[in-house]
N, C-alpha and C positions, 0 to 999 in steps of 0.2 A: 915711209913708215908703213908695215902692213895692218890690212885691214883684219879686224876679227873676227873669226866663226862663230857665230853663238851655235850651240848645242839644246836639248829643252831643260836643261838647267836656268834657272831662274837668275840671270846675272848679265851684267853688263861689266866691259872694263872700262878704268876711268875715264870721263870725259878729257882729262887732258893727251889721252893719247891718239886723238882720232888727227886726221891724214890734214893738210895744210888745205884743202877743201873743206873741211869738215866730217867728211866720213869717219866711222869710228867700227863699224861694224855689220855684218850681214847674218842674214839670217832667222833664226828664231821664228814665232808665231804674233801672231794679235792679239792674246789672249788679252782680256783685262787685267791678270797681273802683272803680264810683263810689260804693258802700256804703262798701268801705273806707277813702275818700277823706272820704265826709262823717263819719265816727265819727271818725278821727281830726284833726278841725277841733272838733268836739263836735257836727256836726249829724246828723240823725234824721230818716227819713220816718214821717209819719205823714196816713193818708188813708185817705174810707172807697170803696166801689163806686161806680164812675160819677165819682169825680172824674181830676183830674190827681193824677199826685205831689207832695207837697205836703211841703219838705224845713223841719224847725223847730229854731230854736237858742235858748231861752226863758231869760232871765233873770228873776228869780234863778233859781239851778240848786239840784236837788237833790240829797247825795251823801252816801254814806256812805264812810267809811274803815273796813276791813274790820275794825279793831281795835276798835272803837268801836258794833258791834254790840249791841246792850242785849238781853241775854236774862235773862224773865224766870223767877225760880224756879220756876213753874207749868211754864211751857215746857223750863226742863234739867232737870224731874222726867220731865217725857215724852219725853224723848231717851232720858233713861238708862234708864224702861222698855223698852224696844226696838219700841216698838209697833210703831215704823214703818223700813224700809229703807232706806238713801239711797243712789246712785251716778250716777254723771256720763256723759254721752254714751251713754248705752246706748239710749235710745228717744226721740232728738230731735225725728222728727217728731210723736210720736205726744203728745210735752208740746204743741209749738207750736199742734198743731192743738186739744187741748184750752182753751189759752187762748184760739184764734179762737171758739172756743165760750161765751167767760161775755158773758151777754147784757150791753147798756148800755140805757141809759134809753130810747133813741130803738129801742131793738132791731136796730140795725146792729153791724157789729165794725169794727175797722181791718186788723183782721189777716186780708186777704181771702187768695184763693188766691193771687195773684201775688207777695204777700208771703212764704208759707208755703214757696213753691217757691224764692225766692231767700234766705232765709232755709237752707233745706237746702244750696242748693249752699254758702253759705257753711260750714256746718256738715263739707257732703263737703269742703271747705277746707282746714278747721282752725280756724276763726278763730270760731266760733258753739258756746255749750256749752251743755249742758240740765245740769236736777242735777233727779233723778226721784226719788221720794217713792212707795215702796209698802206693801202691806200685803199679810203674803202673796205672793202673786202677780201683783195686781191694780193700776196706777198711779192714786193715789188725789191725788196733789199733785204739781209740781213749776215749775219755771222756765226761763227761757232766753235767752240774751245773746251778745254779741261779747265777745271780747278781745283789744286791742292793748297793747303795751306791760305798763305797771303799771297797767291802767285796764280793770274790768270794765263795759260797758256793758248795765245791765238793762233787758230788753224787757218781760217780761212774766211771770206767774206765775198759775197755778192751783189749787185747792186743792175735794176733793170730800169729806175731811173733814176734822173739826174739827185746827188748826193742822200740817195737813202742807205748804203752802206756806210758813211759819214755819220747820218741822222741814229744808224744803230752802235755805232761807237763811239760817241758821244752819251749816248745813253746808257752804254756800258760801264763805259769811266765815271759817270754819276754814282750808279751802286755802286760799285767799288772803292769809288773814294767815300762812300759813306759808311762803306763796311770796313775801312778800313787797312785795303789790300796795298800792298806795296808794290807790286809791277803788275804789267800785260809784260810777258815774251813775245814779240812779236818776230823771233826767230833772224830771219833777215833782212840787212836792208833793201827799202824799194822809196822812191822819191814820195812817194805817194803819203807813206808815213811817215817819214821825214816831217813830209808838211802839217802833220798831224800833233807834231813834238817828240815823236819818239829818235831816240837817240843809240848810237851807238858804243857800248862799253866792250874790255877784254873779258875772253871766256871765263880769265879765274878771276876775276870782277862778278861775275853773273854767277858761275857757281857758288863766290859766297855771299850774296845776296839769297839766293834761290833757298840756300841750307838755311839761314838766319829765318826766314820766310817760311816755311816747311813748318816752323814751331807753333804757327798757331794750326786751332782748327781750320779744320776744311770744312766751306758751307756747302756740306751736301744735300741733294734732295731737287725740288721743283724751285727753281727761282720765280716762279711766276707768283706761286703764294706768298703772304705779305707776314714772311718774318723777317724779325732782324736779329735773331738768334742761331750763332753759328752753332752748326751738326760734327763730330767728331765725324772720323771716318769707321 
């Protein structure tokens, strides 16, 4: 199946026609609308230096419903210790850029600078949340995603000790299920989230969740302040 050109027309084609990988199309820009255009379709760039943008819609999908997080008793002995700190939007760039940071096999990241920067302006948005993980004073773990609607979409997670990127997703799935949201995308599988509950469905499973989900507001804005009033977009 070929892959798509995007052009600066504002459009994506559907997710069911991307490549038996997932690829669906190349191209395009960062901009924040077309970011927020391809999230809420269910597609994702991902790409490393020196390529094009390379936009992927991967079936099966993998996803967690916030309620359905598996925590295990090791892991709410060490919450309830207090070891570690948790709070939301308070140093976004400074997670993102730590998770450009965890090496891969080939020693590239995906998460280059051009990402990092359109990644913030979303963040300066509304629509891009971190949930930071400290000790003391120091950011030792944490994560980072979009939200639209009832659908958190996870990018990416860091962790410098033992289970503080656990410690922040876990504390993730607390708001969320208290707001109500009905999945994390967690895009694709890895063992890791597996053992977290997250599960694996088919893509046109997940885009019509995603669409059904899309219907509420987006809580946009600062998650760190203490509303619980969702924001249109």
């Amino acid at each position: 199946m070929p892959v798509f050109q995007l052009t600066h027309e504002l459009l994506f084609p559907p997710p069911e026609l991307a490549r038996d990988d997932g690829l669906l199309a190349v191209g395009g820009d960062l901009s924040p609308e077309r970011l927020l255009l391809a999230y809420s379709q269910g597609i994702f760039p991902w790409y490393s230096e020196g390529e094009p943008i390379l936009w992927w819609s991967p079936t099966p999908r993998l996803i967690l419903p916030p309620t359905e997080f598996h925590c295990s008793k090791r892991l709410a002995r060490q919450i309830r210790q207090g070891i570690y700190r948790t709070s939301f939007d308070t140093a976004f760039r400074e997670v993102i850029s730590n998770c450009a940071g965890i090496s891969r096999q080939d020693n590239g990241t995906w998460i280059i600078t051009a990402m990092i920067e359109a990644y913030c302006q979303l963040h300066e948005l509304g629509y891009a949340h971190s949930v930071e993980c400290w000790q003391d004073d120091q950011l030792v773990g944490g994560l980072y995603g979009i939200s639209l609607g009832g659908t958190f979409f996870g990018e990416s997670m860091f962790s410098q000790e033992p289970n503080s990127s656990k410690i922040a997703f876990a504390t993730l799935c607390r708001k969320l299920s208290g707001w109500d949201f009905d999945l994390i995308d967690c895009q694709m599988k890895t063992e890791h989230l597996l053992r977290l509950g997250a599960k694996e469905i088919d893509g046109l499973d997940f885009n019509s969740r995603l669409a059904a989900s899309l219907t509420k507001a987006t809580r946009r804005g600062n998650w760190q302040e203490p509303t619980d009033r969702p924001a249109s977009r």
